[in-house]
N, C-alpha and C positions, 0 to 999 in steps of 0.2 A: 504494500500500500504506500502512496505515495504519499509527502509530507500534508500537500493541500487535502490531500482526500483524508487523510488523519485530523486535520483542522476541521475538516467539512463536519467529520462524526464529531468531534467535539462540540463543536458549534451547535450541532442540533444536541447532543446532550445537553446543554447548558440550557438551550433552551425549553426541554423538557423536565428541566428541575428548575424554570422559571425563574431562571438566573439573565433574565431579557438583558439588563445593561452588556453584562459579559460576550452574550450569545451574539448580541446585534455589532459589536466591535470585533467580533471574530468574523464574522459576515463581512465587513466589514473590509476589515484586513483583507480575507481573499480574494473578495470582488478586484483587491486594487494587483493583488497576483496575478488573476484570470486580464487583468486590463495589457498589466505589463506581456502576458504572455499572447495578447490579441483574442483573446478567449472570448468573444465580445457576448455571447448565448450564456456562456455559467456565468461573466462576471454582471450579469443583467441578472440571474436567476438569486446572486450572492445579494447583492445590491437590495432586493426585492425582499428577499429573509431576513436582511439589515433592519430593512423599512417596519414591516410586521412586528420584528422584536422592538426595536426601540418604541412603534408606536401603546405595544404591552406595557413599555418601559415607564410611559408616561411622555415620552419627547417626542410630540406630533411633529416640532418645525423639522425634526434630524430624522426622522421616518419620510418625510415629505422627500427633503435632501436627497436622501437616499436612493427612493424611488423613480426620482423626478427622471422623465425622458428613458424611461425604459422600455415602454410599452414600443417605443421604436423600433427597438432592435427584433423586438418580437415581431412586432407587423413585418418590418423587413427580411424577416425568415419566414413569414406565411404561418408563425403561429398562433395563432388566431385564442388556443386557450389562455398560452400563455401571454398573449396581451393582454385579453380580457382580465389575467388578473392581475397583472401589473397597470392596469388605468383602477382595478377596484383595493390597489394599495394606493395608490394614490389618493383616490377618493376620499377612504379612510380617514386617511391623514389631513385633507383638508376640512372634511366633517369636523374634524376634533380641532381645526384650528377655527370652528367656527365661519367657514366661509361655503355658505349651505350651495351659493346658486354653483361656484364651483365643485363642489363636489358630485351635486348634481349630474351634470356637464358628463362629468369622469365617471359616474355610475352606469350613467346612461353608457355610455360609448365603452363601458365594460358587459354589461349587457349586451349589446349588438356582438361583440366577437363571442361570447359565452355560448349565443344563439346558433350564431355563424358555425363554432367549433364544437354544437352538439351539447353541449355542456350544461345540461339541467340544474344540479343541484347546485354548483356555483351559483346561476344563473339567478337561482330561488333565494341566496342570500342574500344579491345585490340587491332584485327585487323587494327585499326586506330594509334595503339600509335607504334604498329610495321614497318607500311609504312613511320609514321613519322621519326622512327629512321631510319630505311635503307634507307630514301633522305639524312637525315643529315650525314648519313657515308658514299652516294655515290654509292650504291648500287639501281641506281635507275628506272632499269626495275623491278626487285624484290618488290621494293616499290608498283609499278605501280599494282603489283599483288595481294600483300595484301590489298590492298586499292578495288582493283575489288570483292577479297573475302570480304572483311568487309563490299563494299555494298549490295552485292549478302544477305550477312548476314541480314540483315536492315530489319523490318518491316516497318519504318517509316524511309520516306527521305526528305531532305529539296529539293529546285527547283535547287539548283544547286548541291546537291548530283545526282538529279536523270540525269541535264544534264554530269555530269563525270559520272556515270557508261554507260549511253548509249556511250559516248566519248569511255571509255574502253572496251565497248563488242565488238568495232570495232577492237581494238587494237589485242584481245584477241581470236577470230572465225578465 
């Protein structure tokens, strides 16, 4: 095993003992590995797992950082999942910095590759971070609706997912 792939498991240890500052600075770290070595697909994927922990970490601006302009490299490989979820780390992060309409923006446009790349159950979370924000701005039949789509999305539903979608099919027929 190689050094970075030995960094790589650590890194996700760490961050499975919810040691986020650690985990996101070892991400971190390789991403600027995979940079120096033109790696440009892992050091987008490193970058990405940077974003996600730090944003657990509590530091939306340095999860933002992170993540920002990632989704590029993925569009530019035709991978369509992994954009989708590199615009729905972004999003994230701008959520948490409080800048709703961008986030927006970036859930949406995580959504369309999610769609694009087959990708349901992702798809059903964005769906979920979207209705979130359209209550919080007050936009809250629209909410109502992506919340109908994100469970329609759903393979697996908890008991009171499945009692609010049955709520909403009425809403919505």
């Amino acid at each position: 095993m190689s050094e970075i792939e030995s960094n790589s498991k650590l890194a996700h240890q760490l961050y499975k003992k919810k040691k986020y500052k650690e985990a996101a600075q070892m991400f971190w770290d390789i991403a600027a590995e995979y940079t120096v070595m033109e790696k440009k697909s892992e050091a987008a994927e490193m970058k990405n797992n940077a974003s996600v922990a730090w944003l657990l970490a509590g530091d939306a601006q340095k999860a933002l950082d992170a993540a920002e302009g990632t989704h590029l490299v993925f569009e530019a490989l035709d991978n369509l999942k992994q954009a989708g979820m590199a615009y729905g780390n972004q999003a994230a992060a701008y959520q948490a910095l409080n800048d709703h309409k961008t986030a927006l923006e970036f859930y949406q446009k995580s959504s369309e590759n999610l769609t694009q790349a087959g990708e349901t159950e992702y798809k059903a979370i964005v769906l979920k971070q979207i209705s979130q924000i359209q209550l919080q701005t007050g936009d809250h039949y629209q909410a109502l609706a992506s919340m109908n789509t994100a469970l329609d999305s759903s393979d697996k539903l908890s008991g009171k997912e499945k009692f609010l979608q049955r709520f909403l099919k009425k809403i919505f027929k």
